[in-house]
C-alpha positions in Angstrom: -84.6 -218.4 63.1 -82.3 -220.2 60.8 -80.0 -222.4 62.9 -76.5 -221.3 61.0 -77.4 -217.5 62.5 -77.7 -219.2 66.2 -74.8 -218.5 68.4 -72.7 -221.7 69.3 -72.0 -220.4 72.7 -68.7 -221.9 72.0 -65.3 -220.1 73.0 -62.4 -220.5 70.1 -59.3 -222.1 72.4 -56.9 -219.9 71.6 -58.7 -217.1 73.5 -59.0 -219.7 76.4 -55.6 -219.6 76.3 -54.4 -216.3 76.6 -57.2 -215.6 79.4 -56.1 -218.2 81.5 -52.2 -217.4 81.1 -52.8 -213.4 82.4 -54.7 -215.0 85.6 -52.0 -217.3 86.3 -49.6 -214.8 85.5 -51.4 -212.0 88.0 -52.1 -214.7 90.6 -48.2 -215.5 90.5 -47.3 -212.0 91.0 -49.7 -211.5 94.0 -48.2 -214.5 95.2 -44.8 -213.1 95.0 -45.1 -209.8 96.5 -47.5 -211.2 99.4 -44.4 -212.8 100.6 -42.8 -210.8 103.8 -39.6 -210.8 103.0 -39.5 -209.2 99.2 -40.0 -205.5 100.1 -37.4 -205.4 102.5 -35.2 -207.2 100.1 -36.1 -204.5 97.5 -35.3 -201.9 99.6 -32.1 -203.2 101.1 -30.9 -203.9 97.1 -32.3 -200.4 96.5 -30.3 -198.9 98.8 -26.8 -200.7 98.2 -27.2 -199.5 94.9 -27.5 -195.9 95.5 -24.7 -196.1 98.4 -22.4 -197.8 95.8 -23.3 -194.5 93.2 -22.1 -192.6 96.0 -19.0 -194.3 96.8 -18.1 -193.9 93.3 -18.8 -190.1 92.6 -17.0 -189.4 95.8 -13.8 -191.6 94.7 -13.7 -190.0 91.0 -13.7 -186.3 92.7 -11.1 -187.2 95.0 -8.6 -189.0 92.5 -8.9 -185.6 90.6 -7.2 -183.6 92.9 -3.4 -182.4 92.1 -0.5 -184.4 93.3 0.8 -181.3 95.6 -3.0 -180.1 96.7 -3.4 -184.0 98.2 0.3 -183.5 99.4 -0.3 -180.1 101.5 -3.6 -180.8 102.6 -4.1 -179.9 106.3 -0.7 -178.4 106.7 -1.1 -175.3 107.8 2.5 -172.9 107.9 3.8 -170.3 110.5 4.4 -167.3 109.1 6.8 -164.2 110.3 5.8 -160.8 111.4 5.6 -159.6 107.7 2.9 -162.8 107.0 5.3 -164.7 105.1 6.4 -168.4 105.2 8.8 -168.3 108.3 11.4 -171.1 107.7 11.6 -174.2 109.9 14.6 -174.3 111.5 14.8 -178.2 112.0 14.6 -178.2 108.4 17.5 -175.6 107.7 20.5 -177.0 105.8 24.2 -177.7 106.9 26.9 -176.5 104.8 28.1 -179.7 102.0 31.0 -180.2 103.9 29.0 -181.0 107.1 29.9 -177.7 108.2 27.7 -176.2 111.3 26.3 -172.7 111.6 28.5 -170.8 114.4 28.4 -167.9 116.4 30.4 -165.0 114.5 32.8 -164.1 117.0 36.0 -165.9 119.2 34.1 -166.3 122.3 30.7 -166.5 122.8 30.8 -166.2 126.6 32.6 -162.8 126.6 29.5 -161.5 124.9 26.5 -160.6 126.3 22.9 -159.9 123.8 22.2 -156.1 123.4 19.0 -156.7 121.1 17.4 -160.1 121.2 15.1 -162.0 118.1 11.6 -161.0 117.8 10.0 -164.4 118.4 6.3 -164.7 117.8 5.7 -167.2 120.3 7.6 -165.3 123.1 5.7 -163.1 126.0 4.9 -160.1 125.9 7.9 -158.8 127.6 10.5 -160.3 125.4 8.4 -159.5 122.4 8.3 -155.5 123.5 12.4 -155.9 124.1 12.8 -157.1 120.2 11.4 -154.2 118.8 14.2 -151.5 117.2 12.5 -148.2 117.7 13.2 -145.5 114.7 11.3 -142.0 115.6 7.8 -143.3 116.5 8.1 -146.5 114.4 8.6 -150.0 116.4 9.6 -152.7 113.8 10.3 -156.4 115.1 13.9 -157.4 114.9 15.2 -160.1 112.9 18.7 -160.7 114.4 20.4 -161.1 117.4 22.6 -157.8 118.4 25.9 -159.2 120.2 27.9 -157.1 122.2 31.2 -157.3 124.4 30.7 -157.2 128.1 33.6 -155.2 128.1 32.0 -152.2 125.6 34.8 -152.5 123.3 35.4 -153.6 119.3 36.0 -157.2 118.5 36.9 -159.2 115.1 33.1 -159.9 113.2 34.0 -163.5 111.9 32.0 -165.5 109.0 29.6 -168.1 111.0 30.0 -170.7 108.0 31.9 -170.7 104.8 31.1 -169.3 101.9 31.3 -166.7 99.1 30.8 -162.1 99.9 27.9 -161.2 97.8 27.5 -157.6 99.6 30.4 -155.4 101.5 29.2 -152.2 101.4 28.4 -148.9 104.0 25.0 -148.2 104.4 23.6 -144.6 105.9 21.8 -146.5 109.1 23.6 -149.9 109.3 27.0 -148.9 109.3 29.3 -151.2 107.2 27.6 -154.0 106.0 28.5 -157.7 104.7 26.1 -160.8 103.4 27.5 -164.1 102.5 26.1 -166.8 100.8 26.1 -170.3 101.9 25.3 -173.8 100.3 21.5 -174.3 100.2 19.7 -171.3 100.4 21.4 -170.5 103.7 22.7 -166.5 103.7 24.5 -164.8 107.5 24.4 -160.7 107.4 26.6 -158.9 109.3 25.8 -155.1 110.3 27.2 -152.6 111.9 30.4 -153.0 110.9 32.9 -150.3 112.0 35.2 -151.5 109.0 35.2 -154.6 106.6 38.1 -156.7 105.5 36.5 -158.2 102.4 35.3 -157.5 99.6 32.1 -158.8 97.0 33.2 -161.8 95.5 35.4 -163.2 98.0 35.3 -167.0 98.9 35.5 -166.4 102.9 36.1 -169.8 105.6 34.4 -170.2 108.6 36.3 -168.2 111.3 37.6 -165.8 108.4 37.6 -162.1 109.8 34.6 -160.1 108.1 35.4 -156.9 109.9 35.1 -155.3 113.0 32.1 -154.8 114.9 31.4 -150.7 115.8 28.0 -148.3 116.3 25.3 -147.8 113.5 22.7 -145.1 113.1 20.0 -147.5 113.6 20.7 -149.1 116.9 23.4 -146.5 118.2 22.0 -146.7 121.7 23.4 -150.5 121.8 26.9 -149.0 121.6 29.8 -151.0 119.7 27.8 -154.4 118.5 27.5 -156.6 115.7 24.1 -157.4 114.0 24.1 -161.3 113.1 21.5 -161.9 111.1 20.5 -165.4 109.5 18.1 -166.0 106.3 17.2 -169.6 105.0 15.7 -169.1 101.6 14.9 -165.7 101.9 13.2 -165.9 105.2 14.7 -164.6 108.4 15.1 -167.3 111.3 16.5 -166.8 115.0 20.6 -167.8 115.2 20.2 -169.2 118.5 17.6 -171.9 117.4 20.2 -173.3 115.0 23.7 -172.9 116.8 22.7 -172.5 120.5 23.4 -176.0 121.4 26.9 -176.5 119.7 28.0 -174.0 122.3 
């Protein structure tokens, strides 16, 4: 055999190299992860990572909620007997002037309640005395009836100033008179035996309305005025908002 076809047996360096640099490089890894403490580091970093993707889908979702949805959330609202928004009456309004809501007569004590407010929250008992019976319909009353102990007419007077917007006769509430007052605040006045103003007129607290007589309706009461009081549209009991000033 000619000696330049014998192998040398020799390996080049640069393949030296590159074997010996993947062996350290797999011996340093072992190394590594043989140590006790990386896997529970790993999983520790894991999982602050994922909580912290969380944390930030959670905060983007909430900040996208409308300014009045974040405002009314978990308020819940009473509602009246007709499932609408009863008003609160610590939240009803005073007249500009400071003005107070007042009974609609002279003297309170001289009358006595012939039909009371329906109140949801009452018992069974008052609840079943609020109800204004037409034929075999029961429907919940939204005023307070006020009649004289003696059984005859008095002056109806305006509970708060304000301005007539109805004064008109009606076929089962007698005469009847509304008047508007500052902030959403409205008194109605029912059967009236006669009225002494007229739509349009800019009436004062104490200002006669008309006088109080018997209506189709609630003819059984006698001679009594209806008071009813209405705060935005919604009907609210009189004696929560004037009881007290008596």
């Amino acid at each position: 055999m000619n000696d330049s076809n014998k192998p040398t047996g020799k390996i080049e360096p640069s393949s030296t190299r590159s074997v010996v640099s993947s062996s350290a490089k797999s011996s340093a890894w072992r190394r590594f992860f043989a140590k006790r403490w990386v896997f529970p580091a790993m999983y520790m970093a894991a999982a602050a990572i994922i909580v912290t993707i969380l944390w930030l889908n959670a905060s983007s979702g909430t900040s996208g909620k409308p300014k009045d949805e974040a405002a009314t959330a978990g308020i819940t609202q009473e509602t009246d007997t007709d499932g609408q928004t009863a008003a609160d009456p610590e939240a009803l309004p005073v007249a500009a002037s400071g003005e107070k809501l007042a009974w609609p007569v002279t003297n309170r004590d001289a009358m006595t309640v012939s039909l009371p407010y329906y109140n949801q929250n009452g018992t069974e008992d008052e609840q079943a005395a609020a109800m204004v019976q037409q034929g075999n319909t029961f429907t919940p009353h939204t005023a307070i009836d006020l009649a004289s102990k003696d059984g005859k007419a008095f002056d109806v007077k305006a509970a708060m100033g304000g301005e007539v917007t109805v004064a008109e006769q009606t076929p089962l509430n007698g005469y009847e008179v509304q008047v508007k007052h500052p902030n959403g605040l409205v008194t109605v006045y029912q059967s009236l035996s006669e009225m002494k103003v007229k739509t349009g007129d800019a009436v004062k607290q104490g200002d006669v309305l008309g006088t109080a007589g018997v209506s189709e309706l609630e003819k059984n009461e006698g001679v009594h005025v209806h008071f009813e009081v209405k705060s935005n549209g919604q009907t609210v009991d009189p004696s929560s908002l004037i009881e007290d000033q008596q």
